[in-house]
N, CA, C and O atoms as a GROMACS GRO file, in nm:
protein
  572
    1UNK      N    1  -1.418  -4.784   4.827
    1UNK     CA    2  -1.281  -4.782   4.779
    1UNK      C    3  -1.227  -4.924   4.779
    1UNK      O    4  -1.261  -5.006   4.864
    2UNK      N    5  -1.148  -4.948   4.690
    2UNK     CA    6  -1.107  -5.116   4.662
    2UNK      C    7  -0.948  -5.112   4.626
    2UNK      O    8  -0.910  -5.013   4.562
    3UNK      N    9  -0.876  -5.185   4.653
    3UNK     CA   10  -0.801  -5.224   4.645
    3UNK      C   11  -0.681  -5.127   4.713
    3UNK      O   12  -0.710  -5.091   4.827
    4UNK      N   13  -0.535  -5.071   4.657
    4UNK     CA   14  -0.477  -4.976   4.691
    4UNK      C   15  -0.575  -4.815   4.765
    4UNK      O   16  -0.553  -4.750   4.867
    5UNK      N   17  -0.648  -4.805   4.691
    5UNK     CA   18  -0.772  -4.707   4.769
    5UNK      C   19  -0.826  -4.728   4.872
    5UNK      O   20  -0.875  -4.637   4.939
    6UNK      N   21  -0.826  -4.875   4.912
    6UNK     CA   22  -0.885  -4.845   5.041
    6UNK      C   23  -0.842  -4.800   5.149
    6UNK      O   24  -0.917  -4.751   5.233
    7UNK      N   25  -0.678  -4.812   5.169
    7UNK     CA   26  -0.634  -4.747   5.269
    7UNK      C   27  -0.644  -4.590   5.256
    7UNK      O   28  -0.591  -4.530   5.349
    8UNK      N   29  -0.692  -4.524   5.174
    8UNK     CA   30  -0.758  -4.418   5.207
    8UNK      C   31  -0.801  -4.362   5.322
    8UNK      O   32  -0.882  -4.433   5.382
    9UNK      N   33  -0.776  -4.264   5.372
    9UNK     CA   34  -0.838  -4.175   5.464
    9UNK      C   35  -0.926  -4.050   5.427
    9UNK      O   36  -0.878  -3.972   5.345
   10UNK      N   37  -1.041  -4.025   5.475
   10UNK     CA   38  -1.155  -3.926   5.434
   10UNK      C   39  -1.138  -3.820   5.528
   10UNK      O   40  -1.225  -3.851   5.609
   11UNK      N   41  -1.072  -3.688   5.585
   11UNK     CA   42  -1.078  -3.611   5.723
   11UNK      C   43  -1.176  -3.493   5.642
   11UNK      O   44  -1.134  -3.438   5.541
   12UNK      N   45  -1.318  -3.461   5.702
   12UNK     CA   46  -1.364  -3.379   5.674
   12UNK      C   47  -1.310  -3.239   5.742
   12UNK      O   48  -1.258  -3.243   5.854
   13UNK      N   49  -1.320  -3.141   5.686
   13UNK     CA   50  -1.262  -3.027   5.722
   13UNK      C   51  -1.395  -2.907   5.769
   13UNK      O   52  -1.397  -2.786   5.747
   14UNK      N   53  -1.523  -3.012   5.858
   14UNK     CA   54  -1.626  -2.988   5.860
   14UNK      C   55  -1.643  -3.063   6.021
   14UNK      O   56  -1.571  -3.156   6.056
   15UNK      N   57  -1.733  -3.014   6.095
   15UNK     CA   58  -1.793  -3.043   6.206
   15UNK      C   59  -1.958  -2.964   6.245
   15UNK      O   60  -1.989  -2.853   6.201
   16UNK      N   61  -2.016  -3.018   6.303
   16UNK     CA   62  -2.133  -2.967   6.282
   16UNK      C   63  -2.125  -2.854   6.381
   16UNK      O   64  -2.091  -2.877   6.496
   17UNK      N   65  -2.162  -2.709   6.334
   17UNK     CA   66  -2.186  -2.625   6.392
   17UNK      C   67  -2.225  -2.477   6.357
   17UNK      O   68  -2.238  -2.444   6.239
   18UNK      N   69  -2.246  -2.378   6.474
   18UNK     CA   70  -2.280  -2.240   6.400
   18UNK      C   71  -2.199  -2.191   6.348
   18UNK      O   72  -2.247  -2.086   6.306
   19UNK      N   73  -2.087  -2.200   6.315
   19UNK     CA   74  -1.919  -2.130   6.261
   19UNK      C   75  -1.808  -2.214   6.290
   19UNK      O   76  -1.774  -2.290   6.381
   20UNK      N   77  -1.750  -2.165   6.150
   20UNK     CA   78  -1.647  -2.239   6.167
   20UNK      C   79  -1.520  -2.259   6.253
   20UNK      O   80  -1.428  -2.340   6.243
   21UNK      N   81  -1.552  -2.129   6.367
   21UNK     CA   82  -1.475  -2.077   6.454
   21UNK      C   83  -1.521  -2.180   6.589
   21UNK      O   84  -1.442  -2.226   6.672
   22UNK      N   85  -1.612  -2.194   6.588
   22UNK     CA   86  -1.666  -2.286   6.694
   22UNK      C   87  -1.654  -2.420   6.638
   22UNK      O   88  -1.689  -2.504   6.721
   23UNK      N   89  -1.621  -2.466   6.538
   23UNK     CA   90  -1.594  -2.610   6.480
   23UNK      C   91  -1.428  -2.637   6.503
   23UNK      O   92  -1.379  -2.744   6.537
   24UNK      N   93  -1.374  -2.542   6.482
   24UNK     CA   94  -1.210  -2.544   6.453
   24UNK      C   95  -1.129  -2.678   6.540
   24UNK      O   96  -1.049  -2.767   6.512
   25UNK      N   97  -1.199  -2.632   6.656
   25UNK     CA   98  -1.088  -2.699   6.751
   25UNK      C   99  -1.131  -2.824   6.709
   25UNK      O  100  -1.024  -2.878   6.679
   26UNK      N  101  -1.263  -2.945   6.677
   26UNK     CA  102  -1.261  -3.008   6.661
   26UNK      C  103  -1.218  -3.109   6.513
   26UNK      O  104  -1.199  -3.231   6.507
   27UNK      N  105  -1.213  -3.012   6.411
   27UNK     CA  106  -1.138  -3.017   6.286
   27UNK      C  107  -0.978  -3.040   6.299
   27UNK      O  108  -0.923  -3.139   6.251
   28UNK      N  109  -0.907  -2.932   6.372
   28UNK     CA  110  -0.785  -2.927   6.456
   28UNK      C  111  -0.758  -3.067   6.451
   28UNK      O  112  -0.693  -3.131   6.368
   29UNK      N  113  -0.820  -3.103   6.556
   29UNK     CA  114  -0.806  -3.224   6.662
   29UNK      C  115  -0.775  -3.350   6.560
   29UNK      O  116  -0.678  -3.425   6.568
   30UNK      N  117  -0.920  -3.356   6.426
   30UNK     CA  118  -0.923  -3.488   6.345
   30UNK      C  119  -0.800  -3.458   6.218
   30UNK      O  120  -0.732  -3.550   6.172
   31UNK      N  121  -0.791  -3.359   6.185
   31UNK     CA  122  -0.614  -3.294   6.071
   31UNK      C  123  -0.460  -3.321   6.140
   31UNK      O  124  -0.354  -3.353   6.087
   32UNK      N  125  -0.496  -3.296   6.283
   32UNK     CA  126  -0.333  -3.325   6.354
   32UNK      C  127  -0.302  -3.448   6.355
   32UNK      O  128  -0.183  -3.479   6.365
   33UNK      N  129  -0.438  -3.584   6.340
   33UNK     CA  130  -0.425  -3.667   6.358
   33UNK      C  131  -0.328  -3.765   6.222
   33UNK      O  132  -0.279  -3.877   6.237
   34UNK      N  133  -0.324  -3.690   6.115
   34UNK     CA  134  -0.335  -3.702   6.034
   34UNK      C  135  -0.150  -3.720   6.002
   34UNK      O  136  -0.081  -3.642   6.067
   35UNK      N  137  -0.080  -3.812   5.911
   35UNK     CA  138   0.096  -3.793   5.922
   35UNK      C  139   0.113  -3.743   5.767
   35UNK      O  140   0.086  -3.785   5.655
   36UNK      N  141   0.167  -3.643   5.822
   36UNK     CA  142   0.235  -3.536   5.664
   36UNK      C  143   0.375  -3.620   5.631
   36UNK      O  144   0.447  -3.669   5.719
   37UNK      N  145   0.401  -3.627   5.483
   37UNK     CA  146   0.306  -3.564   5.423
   37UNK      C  147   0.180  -3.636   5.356
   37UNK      O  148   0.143  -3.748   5.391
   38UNK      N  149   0.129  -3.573   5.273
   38UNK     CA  150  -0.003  -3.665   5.186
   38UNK      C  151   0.059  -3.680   5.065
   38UNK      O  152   0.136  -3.609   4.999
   39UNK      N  153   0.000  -3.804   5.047
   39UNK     CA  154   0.031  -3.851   4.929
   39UNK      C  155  -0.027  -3.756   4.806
   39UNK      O  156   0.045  -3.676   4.747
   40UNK      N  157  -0.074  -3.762   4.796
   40UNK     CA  158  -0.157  -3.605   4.718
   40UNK      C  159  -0.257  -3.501   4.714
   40UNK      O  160  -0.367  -3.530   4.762
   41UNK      N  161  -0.240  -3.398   4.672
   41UNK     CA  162  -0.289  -3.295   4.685
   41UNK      C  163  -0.401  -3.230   4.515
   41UNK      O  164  -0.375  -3.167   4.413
   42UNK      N  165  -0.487  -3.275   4.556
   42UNK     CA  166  -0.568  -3.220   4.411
   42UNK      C  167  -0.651  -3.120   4.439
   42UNK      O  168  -0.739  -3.142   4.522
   43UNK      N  169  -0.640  -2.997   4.380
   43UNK     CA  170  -0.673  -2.852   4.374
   43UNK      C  171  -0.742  -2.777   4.269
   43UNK      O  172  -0.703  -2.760   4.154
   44UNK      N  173  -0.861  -2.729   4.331
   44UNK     CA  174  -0.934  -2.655   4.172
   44UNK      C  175  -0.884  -2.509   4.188
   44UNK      O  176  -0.787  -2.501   4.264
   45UNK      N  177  -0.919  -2.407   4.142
   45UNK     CA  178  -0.963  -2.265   4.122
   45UNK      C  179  -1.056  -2.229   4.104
   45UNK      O  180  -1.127  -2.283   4.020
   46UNK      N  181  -1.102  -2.107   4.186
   46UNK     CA  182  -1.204  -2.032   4.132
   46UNK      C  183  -1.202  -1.903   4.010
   46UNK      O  184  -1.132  -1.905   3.908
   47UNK      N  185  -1.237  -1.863   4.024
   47UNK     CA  186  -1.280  -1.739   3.889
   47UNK      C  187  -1.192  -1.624   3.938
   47UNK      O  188  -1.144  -1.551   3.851
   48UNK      N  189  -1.158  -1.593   4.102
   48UNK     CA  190  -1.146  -1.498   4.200
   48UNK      C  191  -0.959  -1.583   4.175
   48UNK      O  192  -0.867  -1.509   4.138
   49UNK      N  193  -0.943  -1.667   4.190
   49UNK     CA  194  -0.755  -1.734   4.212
   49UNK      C  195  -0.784  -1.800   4.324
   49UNK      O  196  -0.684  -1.860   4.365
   50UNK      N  197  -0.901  -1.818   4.407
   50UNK     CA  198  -0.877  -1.850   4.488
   50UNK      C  199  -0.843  -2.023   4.473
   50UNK      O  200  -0.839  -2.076   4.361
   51UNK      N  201  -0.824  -2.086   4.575
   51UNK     CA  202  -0.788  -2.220   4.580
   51UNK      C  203  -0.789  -2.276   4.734
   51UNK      O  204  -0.725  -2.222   4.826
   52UNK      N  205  -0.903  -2.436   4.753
   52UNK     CA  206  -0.839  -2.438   4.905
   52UNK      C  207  -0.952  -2.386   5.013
   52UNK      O  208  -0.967  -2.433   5.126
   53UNK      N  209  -1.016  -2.293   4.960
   53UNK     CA  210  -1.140  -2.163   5.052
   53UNK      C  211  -0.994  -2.072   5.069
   53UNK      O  212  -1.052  -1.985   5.133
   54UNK      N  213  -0.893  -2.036   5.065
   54UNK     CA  214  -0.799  -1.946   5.038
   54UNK      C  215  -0.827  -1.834   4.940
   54UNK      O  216  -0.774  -1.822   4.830
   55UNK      N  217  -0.914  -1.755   4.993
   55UNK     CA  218  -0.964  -1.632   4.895
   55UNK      C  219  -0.937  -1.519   4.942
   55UNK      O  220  -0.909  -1.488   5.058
   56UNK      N  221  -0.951  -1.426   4.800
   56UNK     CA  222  -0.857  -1.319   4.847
   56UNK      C  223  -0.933  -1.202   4.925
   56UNK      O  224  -1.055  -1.189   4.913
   57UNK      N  225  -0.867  -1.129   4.993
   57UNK     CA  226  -0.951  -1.042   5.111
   57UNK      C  227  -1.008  -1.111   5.228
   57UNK      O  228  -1.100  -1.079   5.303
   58UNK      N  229  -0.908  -1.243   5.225
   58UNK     CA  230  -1.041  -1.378   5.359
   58UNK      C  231  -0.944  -1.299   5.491
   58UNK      O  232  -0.834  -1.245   5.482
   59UNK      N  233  -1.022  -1.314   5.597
   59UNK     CA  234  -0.972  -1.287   5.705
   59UNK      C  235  -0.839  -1.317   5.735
   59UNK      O  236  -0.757  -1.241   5.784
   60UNK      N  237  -0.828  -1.409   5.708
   60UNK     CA  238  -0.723  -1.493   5.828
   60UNK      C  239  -0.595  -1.562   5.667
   60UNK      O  240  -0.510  -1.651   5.660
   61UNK      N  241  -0.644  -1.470   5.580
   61UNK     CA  242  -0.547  -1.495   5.491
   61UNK      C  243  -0.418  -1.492   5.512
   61UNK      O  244  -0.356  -1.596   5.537
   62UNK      N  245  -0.370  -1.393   5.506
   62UNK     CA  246  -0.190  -1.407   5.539
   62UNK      C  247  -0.125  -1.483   5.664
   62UNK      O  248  -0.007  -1.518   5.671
   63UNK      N  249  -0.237  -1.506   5.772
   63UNK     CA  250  -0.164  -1.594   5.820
   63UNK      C  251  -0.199  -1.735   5.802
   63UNK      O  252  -0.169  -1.815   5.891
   64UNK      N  253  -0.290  -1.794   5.644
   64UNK     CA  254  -0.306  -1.911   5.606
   64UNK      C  255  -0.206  -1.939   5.524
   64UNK      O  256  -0.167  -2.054   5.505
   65UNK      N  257  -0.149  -1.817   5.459
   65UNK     CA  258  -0.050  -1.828   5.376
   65UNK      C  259   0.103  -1.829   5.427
   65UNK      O  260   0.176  -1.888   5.348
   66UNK      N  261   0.164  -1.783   5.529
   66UNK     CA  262   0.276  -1.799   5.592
   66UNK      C  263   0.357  -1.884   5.609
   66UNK      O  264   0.356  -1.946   5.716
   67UNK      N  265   0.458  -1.915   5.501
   67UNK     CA  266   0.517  -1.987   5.530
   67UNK      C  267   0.570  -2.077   5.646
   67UNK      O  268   0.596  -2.014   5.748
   68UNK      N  269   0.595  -2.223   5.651
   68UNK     CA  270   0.649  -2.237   5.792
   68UNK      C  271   0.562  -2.250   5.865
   68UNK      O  272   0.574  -2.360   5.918
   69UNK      N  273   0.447  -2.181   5.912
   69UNK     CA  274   0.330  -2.228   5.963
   69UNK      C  275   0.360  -2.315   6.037
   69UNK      O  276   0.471  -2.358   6.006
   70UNK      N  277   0.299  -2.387   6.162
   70UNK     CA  278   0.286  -2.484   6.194
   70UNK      C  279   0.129  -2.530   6.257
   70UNK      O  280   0.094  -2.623   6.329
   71UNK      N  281   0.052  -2.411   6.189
   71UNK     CA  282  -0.066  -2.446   6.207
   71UNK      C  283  -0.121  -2.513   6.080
   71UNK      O  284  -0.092  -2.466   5.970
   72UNK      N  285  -0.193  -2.613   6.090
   72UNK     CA  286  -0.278  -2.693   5.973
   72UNK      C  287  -0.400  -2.653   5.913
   72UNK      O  288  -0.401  -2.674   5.792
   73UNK      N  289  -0.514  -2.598   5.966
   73UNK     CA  290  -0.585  -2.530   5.962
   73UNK      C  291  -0.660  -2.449   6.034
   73UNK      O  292  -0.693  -2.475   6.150
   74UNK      N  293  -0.710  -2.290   5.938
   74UNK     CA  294  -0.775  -2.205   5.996
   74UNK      C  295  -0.922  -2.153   5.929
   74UNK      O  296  -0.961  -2.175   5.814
   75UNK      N  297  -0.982  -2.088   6.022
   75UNK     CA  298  -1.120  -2.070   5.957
   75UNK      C  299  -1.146  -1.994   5.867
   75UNK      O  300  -1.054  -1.918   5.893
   76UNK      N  301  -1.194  -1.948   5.782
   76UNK     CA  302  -1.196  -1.842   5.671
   76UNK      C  303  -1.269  -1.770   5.606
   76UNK      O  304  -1.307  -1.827   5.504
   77UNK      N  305  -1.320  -1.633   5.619
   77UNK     CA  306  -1.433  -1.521   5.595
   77UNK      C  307  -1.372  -1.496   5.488
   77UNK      O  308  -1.251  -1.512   5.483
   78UNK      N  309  -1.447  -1.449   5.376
   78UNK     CA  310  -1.474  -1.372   5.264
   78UNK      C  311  -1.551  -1.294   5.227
   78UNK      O  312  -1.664  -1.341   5.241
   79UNK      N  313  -1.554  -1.166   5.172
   79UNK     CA  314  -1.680  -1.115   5.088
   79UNK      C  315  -1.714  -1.241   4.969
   79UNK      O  316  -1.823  -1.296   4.955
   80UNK      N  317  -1.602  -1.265   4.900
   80UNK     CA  318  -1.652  -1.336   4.808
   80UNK      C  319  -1.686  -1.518   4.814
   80UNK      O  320  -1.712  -1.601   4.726
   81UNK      N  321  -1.671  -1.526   4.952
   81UNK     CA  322  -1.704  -1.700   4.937
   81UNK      C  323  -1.871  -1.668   4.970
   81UNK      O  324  -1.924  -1.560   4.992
   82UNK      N  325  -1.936  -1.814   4.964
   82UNK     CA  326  -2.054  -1.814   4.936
   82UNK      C  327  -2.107  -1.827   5.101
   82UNK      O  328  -2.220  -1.810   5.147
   83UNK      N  329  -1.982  -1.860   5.167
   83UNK     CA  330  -2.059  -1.928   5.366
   83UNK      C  331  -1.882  -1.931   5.366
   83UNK      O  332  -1.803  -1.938   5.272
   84UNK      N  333  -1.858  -1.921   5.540
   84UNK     CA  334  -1.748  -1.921   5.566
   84UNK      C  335  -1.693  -2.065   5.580
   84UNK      O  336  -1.758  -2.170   5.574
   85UNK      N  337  -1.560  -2.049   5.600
   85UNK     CA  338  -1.532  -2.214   5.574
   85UNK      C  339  -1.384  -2.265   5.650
   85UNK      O  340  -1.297  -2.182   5.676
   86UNK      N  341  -1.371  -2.373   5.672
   86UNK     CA  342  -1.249  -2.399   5.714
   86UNK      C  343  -1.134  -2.414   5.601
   86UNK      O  344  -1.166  -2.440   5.485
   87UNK      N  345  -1.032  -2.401   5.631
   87UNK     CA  346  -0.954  -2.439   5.514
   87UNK      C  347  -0.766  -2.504   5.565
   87UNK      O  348  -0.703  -2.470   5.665
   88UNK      N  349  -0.732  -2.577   5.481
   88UNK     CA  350  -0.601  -2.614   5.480
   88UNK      C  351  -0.509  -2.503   5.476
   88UNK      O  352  -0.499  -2.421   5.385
   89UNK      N  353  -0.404  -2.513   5.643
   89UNK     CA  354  -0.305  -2.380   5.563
   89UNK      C  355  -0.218  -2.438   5.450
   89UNK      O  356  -0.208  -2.556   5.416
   90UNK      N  357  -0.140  -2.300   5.383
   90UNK     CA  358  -0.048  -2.339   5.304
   90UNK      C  359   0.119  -2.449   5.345
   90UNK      O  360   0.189  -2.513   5.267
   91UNK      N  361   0.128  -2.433   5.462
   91UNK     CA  362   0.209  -2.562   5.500
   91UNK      C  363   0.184  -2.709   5.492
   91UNK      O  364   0.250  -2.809   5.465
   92UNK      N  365   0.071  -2.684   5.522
   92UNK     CA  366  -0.004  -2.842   5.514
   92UNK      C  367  -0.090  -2.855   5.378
   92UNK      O  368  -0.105  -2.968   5.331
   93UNK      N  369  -0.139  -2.759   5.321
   93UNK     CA  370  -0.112  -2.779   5.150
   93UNK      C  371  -0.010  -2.843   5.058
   93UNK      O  372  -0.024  -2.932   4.974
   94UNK      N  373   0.128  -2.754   5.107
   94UNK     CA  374   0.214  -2.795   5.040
   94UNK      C  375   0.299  -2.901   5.128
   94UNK      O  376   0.414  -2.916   5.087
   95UNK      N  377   0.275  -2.950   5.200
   95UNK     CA  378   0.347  -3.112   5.262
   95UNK      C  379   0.305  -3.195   5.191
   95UNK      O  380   0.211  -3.267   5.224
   96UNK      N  381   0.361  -3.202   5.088
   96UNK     CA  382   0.279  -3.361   5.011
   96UNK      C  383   0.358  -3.410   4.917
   96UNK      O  384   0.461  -3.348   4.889
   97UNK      N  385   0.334  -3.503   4.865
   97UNK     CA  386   0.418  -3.587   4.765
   97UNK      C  387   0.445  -3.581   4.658
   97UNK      O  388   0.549  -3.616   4.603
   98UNK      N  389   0.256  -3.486   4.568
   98UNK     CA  390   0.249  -3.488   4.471
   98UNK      C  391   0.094  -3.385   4.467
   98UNK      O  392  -0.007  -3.398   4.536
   99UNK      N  393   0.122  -3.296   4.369
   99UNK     CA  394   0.005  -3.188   4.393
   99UNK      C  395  -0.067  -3.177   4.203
   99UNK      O  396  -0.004  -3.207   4.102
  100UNK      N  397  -0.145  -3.148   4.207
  100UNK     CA  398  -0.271  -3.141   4.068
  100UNK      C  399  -0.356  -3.024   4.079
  100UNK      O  400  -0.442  -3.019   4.168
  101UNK      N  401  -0.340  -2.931   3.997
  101UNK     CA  402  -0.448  -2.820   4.006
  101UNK      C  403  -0.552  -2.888   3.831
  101UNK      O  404  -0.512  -2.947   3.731
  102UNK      N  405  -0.661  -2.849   3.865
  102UNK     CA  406  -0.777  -2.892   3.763
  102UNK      C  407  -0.861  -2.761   3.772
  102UNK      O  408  -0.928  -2.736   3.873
  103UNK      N  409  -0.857  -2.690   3.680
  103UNK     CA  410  -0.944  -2.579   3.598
  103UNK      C  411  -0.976  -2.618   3.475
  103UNK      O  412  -0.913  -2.667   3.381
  104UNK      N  413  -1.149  -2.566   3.506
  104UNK     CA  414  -1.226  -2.527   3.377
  104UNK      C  415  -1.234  -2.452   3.295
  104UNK      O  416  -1.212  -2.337   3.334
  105UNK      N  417  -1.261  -2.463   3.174
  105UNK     CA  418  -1.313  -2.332   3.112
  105UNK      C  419  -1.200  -2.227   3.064
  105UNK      O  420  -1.082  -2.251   3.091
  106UNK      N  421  -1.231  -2.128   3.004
  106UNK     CA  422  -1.135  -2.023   2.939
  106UNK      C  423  -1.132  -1.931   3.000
  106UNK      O  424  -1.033  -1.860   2.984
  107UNK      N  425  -1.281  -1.870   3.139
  107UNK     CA  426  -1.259  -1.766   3.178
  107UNK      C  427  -1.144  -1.817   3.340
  107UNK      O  428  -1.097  -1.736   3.420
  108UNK      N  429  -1.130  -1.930   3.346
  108UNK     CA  430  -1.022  -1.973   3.479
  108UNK      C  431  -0.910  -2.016   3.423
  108UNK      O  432  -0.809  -2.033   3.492
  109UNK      N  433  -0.911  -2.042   3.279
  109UNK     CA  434  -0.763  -2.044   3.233
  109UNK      C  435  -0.713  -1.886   3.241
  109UNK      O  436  -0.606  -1.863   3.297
  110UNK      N  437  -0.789  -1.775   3.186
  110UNK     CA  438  -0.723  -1.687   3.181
  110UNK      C  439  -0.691  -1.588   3.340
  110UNK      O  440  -0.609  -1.499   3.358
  111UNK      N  441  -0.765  -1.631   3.408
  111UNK     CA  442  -0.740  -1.576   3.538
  111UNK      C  443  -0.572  -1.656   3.557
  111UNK      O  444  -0.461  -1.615   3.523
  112UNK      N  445  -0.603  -1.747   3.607
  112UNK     CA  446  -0.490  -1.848   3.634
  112UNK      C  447  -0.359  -1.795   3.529
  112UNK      O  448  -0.257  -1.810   3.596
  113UNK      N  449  -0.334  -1.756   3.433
  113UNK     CA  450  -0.250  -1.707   3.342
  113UNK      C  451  -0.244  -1.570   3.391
  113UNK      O  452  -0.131  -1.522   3.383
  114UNK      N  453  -0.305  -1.519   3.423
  114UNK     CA  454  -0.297  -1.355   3.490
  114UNK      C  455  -0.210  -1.390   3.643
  114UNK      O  456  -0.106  -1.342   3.687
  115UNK      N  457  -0.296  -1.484   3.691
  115UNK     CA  458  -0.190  -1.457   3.865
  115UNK      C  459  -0.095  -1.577   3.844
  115UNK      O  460  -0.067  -1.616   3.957
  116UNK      N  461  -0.026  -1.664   3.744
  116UNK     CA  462   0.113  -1.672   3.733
  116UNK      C  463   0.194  -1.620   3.637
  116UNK      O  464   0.305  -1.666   3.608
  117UNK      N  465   0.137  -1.516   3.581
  117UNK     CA  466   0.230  -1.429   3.494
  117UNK      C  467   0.296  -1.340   3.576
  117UNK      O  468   0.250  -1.285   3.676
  118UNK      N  469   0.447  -1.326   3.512
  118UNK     CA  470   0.532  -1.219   3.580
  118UNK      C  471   0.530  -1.095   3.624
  118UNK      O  472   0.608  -1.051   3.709
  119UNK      N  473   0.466  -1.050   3.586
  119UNK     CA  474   0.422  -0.918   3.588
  119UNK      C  475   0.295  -0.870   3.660
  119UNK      O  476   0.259  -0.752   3.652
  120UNK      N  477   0.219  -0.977   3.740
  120UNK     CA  478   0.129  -1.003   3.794
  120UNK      C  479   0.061  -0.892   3.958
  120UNK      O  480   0.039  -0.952   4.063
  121UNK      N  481   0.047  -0.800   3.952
  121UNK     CA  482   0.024  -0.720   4.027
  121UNK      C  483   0.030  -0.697   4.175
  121UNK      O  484   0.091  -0.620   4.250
  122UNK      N  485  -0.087  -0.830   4.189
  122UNK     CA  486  -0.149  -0.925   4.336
  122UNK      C  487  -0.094  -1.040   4.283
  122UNK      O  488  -0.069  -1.084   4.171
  123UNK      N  489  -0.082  -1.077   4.403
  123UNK     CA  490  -0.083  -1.237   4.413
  123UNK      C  491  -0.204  -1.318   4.484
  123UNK      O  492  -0.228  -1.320   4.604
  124UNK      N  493  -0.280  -1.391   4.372
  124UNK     CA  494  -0.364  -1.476   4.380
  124UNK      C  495  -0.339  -1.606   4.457
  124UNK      O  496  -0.269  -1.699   4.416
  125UNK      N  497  -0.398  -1.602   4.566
  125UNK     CA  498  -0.415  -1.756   4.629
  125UNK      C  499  -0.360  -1.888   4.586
  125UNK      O  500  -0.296  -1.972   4.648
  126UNK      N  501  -0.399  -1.884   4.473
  126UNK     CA  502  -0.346  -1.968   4.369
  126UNK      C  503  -0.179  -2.001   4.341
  126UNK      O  504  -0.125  -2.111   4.341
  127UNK      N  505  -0.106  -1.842   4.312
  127UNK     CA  506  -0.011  -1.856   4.282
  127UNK      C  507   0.052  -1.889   4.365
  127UNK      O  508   0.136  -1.974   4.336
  128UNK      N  509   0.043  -1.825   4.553
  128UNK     CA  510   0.100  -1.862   4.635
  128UNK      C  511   0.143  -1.996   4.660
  128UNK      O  512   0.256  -2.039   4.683
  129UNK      N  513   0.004  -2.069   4.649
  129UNK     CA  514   0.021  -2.225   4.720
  129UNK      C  515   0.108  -2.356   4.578
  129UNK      O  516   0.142  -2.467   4.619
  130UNK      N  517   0.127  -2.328   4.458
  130UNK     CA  518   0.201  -2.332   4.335
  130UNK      C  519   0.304  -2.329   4.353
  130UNK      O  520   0.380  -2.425   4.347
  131UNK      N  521   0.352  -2.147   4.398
  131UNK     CA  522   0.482  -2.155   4.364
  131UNK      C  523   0.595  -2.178   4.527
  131UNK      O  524   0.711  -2.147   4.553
  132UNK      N  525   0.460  -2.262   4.619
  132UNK     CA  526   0.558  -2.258   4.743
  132UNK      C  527   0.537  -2.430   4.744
  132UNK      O  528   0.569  -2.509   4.834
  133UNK      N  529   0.495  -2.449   4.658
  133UNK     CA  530   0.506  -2.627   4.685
  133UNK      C  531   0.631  -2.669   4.644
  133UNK      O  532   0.678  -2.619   4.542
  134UNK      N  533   0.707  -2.770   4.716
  134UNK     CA  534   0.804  -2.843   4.702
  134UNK      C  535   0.830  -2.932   4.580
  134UNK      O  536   0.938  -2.958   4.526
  135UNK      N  537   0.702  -2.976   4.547
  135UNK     CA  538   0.696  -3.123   4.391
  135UNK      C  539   0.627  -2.983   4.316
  135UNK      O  540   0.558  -2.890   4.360
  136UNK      N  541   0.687  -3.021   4.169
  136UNK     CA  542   0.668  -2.932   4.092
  136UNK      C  543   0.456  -3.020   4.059
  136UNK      O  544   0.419  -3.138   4.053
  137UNK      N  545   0.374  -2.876   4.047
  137UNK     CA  546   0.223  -2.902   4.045
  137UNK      C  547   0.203  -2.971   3.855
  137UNK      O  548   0.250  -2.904   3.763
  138UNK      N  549   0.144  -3.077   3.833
  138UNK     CA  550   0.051  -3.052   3.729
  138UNK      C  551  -0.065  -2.967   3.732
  138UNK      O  552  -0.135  -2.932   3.827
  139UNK      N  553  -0.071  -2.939   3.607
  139UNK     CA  554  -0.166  -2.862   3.558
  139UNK      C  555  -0.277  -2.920   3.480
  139UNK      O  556  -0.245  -2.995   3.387
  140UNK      N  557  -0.416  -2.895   3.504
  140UNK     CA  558  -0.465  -2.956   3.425
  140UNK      C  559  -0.591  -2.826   3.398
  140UNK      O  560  -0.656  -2.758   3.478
  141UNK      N  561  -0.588  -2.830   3.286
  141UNK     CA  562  -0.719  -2.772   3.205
  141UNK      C  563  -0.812  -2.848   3.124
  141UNK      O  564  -0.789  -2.959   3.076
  142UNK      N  565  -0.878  -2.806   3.117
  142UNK     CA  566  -1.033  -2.875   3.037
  142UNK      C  567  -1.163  -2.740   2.996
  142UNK      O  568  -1.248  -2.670   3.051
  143UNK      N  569  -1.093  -2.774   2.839
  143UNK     CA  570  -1.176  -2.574   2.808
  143UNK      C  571  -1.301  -2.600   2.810
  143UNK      O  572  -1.383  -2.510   2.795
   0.00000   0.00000   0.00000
């Protein structure tokens, strides 16, 4: 990293271990260290809405999503993730300066158009952490 980039900070949301439940506290430890808010926040989607490892049916979902929070991160089971994972809560998602979602393709545009349309059934991971951020999100697609 060079110039304005280098003051960059890298916090992996990773520690070596059998689960991410047994990693946490030390993830914990290197995220608290960390002063909110961030300067930015860049975010993909999956196919599912998810965003983040914030997927839907994950364990420890609703209380990743809870507003107010004052936890930063928690660990996170899915049927549909590929390995379990740590993830950013939605407080410390949305503490930031400036946020970017980047989706591919037509079949994640149209998901993404399904869970922020009005009429929208569920609420997708996605929409949550969107429509609770403070700086309004760009959007970015690339069909």
């Amino acid at each position: 990293l060079r110039n304005e980039a280098a003051a960059a900070k890298f916090v992996p949301l990773y520690a070596e271990s059998q689960d991410p439940e047994t990693a946490l506290p030390h993830v914990t430890a290197n995220v608290s260290k960390l002063v909110l808010p961030f300067d930015v926040i860049v975010l993909g989607m999956g196919s599912d809405g998810h965003t983040a490892s914030l997927f839907p049916g994950g364990n420890h979902l609703n209380e990743a999503l809870r507003p107010g929070s004052t936890i930063r991160v928690l660990p996170m089971r899915a049927l549909d993730a590929p390995e379990p994972r740590i993830t950013l809560t939605l407080s410390a998602l949305t503490s930031t300066r400036a946020m970017y979602l980047h989706i591919e393709g037509a079949e994640k545009k149209a998901v993404f158009d399904r869970a922020m349309s009005a009429n929208a059934h569920d609420s997708a991971p996605i929409r949550s952490v969107l429509e609770s951020s403070p700086v309004t999100p760009g959007i970015f697609w690339c069909p």
